[in-house]
C-alpha positions as a Markdown table, in Angstrom:
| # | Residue | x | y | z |
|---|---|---|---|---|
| 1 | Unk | 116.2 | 14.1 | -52.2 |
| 2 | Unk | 113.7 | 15.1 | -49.2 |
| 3 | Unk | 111.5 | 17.6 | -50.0 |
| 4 | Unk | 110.9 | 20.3 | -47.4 |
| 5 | Unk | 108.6 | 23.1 | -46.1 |
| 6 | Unk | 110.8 | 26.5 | -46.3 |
| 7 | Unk | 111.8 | 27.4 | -42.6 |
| 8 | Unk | 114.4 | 30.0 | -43.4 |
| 9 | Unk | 112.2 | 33.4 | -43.2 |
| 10 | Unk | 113.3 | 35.7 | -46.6 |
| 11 | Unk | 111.6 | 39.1 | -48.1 |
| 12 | Unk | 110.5 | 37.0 | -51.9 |
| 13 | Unk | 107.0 | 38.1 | -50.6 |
| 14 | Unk | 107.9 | 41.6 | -50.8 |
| 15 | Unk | 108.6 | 41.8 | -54.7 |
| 16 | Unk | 106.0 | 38.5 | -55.6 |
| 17 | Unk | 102.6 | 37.5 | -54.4 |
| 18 | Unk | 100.3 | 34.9 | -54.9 |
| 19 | Unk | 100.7 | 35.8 | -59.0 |
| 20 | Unk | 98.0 | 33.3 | -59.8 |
| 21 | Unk | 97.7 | 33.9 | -63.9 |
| 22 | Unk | 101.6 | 34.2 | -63.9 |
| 23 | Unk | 101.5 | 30.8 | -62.5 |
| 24 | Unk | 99.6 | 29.0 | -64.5 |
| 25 | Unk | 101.9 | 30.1 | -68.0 |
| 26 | Unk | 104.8 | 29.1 | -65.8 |
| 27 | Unk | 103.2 | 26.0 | -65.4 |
| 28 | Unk | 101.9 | 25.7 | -69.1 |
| 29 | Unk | 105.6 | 27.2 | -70.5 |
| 30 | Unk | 107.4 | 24.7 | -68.1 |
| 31 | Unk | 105.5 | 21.7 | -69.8 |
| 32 | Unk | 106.7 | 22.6 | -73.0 |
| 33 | Unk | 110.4 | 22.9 | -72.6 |
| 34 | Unk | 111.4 | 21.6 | -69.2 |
| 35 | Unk | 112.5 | 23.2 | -66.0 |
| 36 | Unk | 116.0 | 23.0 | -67.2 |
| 37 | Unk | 115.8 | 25.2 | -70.1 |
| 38 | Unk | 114.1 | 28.1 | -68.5 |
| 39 | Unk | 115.9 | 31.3 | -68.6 |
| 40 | Unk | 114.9 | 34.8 | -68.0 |
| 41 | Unk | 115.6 | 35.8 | -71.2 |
| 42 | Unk | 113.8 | 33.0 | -72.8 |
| 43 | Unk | 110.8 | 33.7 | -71.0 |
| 44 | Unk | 111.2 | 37.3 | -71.6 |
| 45 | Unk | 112.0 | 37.0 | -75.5 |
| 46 | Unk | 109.0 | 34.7 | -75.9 |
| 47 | Unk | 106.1 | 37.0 | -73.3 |
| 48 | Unk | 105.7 | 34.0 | -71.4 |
| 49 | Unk | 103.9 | 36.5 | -68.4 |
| 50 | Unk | 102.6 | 39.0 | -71.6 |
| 51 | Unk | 104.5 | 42.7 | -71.3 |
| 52 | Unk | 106.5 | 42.1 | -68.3 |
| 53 | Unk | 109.6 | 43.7 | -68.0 |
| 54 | Unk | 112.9 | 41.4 | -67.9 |
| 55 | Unk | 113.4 | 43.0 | -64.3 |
| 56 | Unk | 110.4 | 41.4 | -63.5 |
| 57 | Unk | 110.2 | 38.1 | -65.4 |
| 58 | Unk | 113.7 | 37.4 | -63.3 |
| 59 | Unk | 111.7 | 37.8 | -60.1 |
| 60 | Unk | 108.9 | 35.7 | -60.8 |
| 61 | Unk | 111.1 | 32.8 | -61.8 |
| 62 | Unk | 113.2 | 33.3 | -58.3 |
| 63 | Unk | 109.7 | 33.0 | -57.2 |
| 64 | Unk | 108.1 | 30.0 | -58.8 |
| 65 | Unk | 111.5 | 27.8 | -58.8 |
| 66 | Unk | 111.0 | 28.2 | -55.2 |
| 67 | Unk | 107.1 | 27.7 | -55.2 |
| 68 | Unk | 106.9 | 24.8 | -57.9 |
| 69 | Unk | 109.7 | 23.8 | -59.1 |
| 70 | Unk | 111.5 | 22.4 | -55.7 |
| 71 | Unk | 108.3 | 20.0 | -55.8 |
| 72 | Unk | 109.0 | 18.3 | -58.4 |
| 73 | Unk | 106.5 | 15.4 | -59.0 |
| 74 | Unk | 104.2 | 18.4 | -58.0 |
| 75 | Unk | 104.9 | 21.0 | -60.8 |
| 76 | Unk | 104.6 | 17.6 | -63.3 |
| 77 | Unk | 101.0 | 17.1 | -61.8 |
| 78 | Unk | 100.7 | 21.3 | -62.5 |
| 79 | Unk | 101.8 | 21.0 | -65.5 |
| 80 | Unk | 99.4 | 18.4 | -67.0 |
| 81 | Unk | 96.3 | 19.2 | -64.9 |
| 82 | Unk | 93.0 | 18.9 | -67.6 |
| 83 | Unk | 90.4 | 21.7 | -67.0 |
| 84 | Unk | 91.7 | 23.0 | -63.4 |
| 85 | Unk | 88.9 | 25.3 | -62.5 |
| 86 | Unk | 90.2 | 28.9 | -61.5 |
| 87 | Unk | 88.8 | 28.1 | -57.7 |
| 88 | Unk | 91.2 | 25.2 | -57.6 |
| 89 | Unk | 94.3 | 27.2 | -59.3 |
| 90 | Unk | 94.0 | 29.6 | -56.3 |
| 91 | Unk | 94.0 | 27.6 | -53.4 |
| 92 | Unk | 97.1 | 25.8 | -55.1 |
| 93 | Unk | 98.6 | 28.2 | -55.6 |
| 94 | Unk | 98.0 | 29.4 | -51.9 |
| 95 | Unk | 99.3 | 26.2 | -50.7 |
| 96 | Unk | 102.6 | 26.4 | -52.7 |
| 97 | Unk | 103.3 | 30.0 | -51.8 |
| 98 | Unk | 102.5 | 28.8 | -47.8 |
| 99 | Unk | 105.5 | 25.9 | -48.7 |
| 100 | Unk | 107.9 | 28.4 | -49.8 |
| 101 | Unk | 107.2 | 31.0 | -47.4 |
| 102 | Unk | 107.5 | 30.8 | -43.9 |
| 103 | Unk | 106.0 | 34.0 | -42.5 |
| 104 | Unk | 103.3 | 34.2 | -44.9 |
| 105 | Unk | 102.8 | 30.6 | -43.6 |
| 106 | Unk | 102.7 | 31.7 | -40.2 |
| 107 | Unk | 100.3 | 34.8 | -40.9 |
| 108 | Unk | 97.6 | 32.6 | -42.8 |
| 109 | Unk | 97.8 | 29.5 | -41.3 |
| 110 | Unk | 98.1 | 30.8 | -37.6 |
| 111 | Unk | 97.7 | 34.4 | -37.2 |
| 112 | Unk | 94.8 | 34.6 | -39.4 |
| 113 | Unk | 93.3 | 31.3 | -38.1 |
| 114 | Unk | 92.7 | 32.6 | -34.4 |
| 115 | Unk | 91.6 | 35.8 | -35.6 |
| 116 | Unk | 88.9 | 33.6 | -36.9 |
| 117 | Unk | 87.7 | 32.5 | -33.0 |
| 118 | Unk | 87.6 | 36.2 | -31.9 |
| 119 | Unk | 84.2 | 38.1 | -31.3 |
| 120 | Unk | 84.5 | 39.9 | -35.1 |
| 121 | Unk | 86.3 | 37.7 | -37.4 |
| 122 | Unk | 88.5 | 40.6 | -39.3 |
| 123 | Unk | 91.7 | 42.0 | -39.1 |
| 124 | Unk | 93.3 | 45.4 | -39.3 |
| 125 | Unk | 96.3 | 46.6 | -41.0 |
| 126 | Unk | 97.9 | 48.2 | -37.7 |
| 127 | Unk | 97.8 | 45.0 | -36.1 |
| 128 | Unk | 99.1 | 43.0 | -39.1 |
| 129 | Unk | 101.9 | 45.6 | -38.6 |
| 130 | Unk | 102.6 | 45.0 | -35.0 |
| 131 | Unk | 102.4 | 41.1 | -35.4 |
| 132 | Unk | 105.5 | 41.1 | -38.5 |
| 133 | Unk | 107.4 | 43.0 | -35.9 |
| 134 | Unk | 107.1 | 40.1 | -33.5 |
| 135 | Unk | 107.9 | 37.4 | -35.9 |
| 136 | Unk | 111.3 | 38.7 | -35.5 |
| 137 | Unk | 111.7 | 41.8 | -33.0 |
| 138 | Unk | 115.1 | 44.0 | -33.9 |
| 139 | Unk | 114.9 | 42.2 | -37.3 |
| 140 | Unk | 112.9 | 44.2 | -39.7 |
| 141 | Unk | 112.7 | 48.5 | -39.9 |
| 142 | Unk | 109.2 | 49.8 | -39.3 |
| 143 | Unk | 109.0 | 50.6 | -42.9 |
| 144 | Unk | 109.9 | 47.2 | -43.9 |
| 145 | Unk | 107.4 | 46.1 | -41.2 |
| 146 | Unk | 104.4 | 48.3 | -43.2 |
| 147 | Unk | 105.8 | 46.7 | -46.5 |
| 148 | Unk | 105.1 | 43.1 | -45.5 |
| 149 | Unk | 102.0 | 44.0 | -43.6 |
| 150 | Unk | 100.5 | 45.4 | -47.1 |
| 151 | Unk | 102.0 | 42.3 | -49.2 |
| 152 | Unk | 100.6 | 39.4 | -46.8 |
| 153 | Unk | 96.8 | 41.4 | -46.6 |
| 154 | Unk | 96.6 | 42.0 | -50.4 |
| 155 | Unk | 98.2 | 38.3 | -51.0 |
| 156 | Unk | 95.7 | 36.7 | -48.6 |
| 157 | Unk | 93.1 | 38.9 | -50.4 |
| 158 | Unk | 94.1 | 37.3 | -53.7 |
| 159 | Unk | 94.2 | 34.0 | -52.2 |
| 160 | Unk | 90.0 | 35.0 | -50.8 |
| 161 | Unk | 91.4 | 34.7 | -46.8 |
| 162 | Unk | 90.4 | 38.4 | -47.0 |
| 163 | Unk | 87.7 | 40.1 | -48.7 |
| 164 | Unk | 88.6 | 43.6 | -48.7 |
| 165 | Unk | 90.9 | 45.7 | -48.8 |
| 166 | Unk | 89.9 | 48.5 | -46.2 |
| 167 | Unk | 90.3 | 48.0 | -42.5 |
| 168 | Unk | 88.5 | 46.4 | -40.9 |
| 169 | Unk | 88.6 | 43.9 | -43.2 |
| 170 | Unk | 86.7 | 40.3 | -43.4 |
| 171 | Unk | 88.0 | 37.3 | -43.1 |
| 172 | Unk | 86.8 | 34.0 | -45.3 |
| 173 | Unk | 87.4 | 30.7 | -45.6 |
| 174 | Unk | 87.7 | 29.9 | -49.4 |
| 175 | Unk | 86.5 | 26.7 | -51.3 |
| 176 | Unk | 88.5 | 23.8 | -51.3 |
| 177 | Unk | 87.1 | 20.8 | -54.1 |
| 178 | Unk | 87.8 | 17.4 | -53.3 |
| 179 | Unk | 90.4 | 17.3 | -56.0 |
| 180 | Unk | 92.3 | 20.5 | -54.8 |
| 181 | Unk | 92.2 | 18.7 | -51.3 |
| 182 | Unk | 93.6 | 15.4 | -52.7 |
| 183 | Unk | 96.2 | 16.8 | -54.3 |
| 184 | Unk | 97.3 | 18.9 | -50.8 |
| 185 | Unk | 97.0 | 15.4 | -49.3 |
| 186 | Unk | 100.0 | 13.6 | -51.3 |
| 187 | Unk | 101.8 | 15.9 | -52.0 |
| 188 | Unk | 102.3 | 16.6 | -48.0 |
| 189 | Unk | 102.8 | 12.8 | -47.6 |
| 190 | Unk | 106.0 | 13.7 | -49.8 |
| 191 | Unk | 106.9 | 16.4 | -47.8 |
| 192 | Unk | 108.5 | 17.3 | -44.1 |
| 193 | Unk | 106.6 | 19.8 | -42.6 |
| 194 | Unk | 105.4 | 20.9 | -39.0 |
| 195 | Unk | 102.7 | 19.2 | -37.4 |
| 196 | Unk | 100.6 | 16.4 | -38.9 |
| 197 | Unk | 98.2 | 15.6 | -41.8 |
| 198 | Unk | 95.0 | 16.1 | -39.5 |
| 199 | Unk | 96.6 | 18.9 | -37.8 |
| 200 | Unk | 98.7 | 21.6 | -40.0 |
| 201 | Unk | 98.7 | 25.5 | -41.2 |
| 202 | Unk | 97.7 | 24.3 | -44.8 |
| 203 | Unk | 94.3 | 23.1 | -43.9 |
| 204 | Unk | 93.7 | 25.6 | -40.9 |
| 205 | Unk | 94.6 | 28.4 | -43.3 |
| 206 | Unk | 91.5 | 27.3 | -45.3 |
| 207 | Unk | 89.2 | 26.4 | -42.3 |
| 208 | Unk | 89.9 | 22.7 | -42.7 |
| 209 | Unk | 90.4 | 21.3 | -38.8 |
| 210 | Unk | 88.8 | 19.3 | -36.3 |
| 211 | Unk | 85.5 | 17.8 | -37.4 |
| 212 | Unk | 85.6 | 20.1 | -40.3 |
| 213 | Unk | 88.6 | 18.1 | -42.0 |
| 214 | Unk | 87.3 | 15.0 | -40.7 |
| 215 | Unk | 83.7 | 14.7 | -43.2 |
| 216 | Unk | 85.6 | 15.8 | -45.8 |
| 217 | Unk | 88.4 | 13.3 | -45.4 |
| 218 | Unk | 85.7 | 10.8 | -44.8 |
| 219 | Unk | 84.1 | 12.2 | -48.6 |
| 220 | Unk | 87.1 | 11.5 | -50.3 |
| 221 | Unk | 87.6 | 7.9 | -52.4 |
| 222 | Unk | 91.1 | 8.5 | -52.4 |
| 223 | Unk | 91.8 | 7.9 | -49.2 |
| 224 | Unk | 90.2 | 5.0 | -46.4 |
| 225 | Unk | 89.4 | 7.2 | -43.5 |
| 226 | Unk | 87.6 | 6.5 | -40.0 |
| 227 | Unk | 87.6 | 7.7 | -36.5 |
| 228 | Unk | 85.6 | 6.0 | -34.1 |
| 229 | Unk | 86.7 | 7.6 | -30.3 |
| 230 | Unk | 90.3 | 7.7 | -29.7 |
| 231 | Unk | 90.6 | 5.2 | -32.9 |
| 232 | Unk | 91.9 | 6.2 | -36.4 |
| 233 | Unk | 91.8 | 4.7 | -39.1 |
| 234 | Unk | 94.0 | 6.3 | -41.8 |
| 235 | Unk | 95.1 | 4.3 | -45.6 |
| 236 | Unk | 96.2 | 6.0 | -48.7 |
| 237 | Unk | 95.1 | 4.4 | -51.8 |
| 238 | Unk | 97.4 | 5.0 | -54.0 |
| 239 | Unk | 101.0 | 5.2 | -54.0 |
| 240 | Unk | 101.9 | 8.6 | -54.7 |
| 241 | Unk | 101.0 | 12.0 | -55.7 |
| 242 | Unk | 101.7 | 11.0 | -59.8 |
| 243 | Unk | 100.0 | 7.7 | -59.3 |
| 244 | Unk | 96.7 | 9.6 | -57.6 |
| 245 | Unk | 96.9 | 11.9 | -60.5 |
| 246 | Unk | 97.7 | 9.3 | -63.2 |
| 247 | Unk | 95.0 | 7.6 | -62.2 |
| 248 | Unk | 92.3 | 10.5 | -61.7 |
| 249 | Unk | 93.0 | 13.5 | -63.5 |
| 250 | Unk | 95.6 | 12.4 | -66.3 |
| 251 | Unk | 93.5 | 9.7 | -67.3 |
| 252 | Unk | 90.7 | 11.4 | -68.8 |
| 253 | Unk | 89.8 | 12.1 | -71.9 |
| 254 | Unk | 90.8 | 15.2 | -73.6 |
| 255 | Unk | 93.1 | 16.1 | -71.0 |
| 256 | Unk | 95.1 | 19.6 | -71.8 |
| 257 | Unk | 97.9 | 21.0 | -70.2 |
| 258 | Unk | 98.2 | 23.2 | -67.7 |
| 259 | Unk | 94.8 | 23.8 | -66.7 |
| 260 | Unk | 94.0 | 25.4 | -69.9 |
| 261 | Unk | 90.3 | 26.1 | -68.6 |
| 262 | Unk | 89.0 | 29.9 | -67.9 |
């Protein structure tokens, strides 16, 4: 089955943001007894996301079925990671919210991006406001509008796009390793999604474009990786996402699930 960005806008944001702990025990939980067998009771009954109520465990398993779980050679790579750093976890988990959500897609990778070129590189709540309304004019009330403005500027806070919460507020670019970058890599070679591996809203949400992207790509031993001119040169070396991972991260010794590091 082809695996696919979301284009169909929804409101998921609106009860469920980035949730980056929550996503890691979904990822550690999931490992233990399959995607299959979760149910919100289950993970309810045994705390999987600590004193959540059911109301809320049901809503972050809409969520992350919709985050991780459609990807799945993706959520098995999650699942297994050894010692994922808490930097890495974030931008992951950035990456997989931008996959399931097309507006917050839109406002990180786009919005947020040319914001970046302007004079002051911040943004303001009235215009994040203004700029939901013309995602889909006549589709959203204002208050709805104000709801969605607050969600995408305290997700993109969590996800270090922001760094405050108080207007005008400061816009970053946070760190991407090479491994987090691999990983973005294959797993959008197994993916349909708009534009192109050099030229996408996952990378230019994280400041990855241009001659930017192109040292790093040149960095990475995954990947062959010239350009000379007009010429590219582009190879994978490996097969896959699972045989990249197989190969360089479930390999090593004393590997642990889920990213059981701090």
């Amino acid at each position: 089955m082809t695996q696919a960005e979301t284009t169909q806008v929804h409101t998921r944001l609106l009860k469920c943001s980035l949730e980056v702990e929550d996503a890691r025990a979904y990822w550690q939980r999931t490992a233990a007894v399959g995607v299959d067998e979760v149910t919100p009771a289950r993970a309810f009954d045994e705390y999987w996301f600590g004193a959540r109520s059911l109301d809320t465990v049901k809503i972050l398993l809409v969520n992350f079925r919709a985050r991780f779980a459609e990807y799945p050679a993706a959520l098995a790579v999650l699942q297994r990671w050894p010692a994922m750093d808490p930097q890495t976890r974030r931008v992951l988990c950035h990456w997989h919210l931008q996959l399931s959500d097309p507006l917050y897609r839109e406002f990180t990778g786009a919005y947020l991006v040319e914001r970046h070129t302007q004079i002051w590189s911040q943004v303001r709540r009235d215009g994040v406001i203004a700029w939901v309304g013309q995602q889909g004019p006549g589709r959203w009330t204002m208050s709805t509008r104000i709801q969605f403005a607050s969600k995408l500027l305290s997700t993109a806070l969590a996800a270090g796009l922001v760094t405050s919460n108080r207007d005008p507020r400061p816009l970053a670019f946070p760190t991407v390793g090479d491994e987090a970058l691999t990983y973005m890599l294959y797993l959008l070679r197994q993916v349909e999604f708009a534009g192109t591996i050099l030229d996408n809203r996952y990378f230019a949400s994280v400041g990855l474009q241009g001659p930017a992207l192109d040292a790093r790509l040149r960095a990475l031993d995954s990947l062959r990786f010239r350009r000379q001119g007009d010429l590219l040169e582009f190879g994978w070396r490996h097969h896959d996402l699972t045989a990249w991972a197989a190969e360089r991260l479930l390999s090593e010794p004393g590997a642990r699930l889920g990213g059981a590091s701090s």
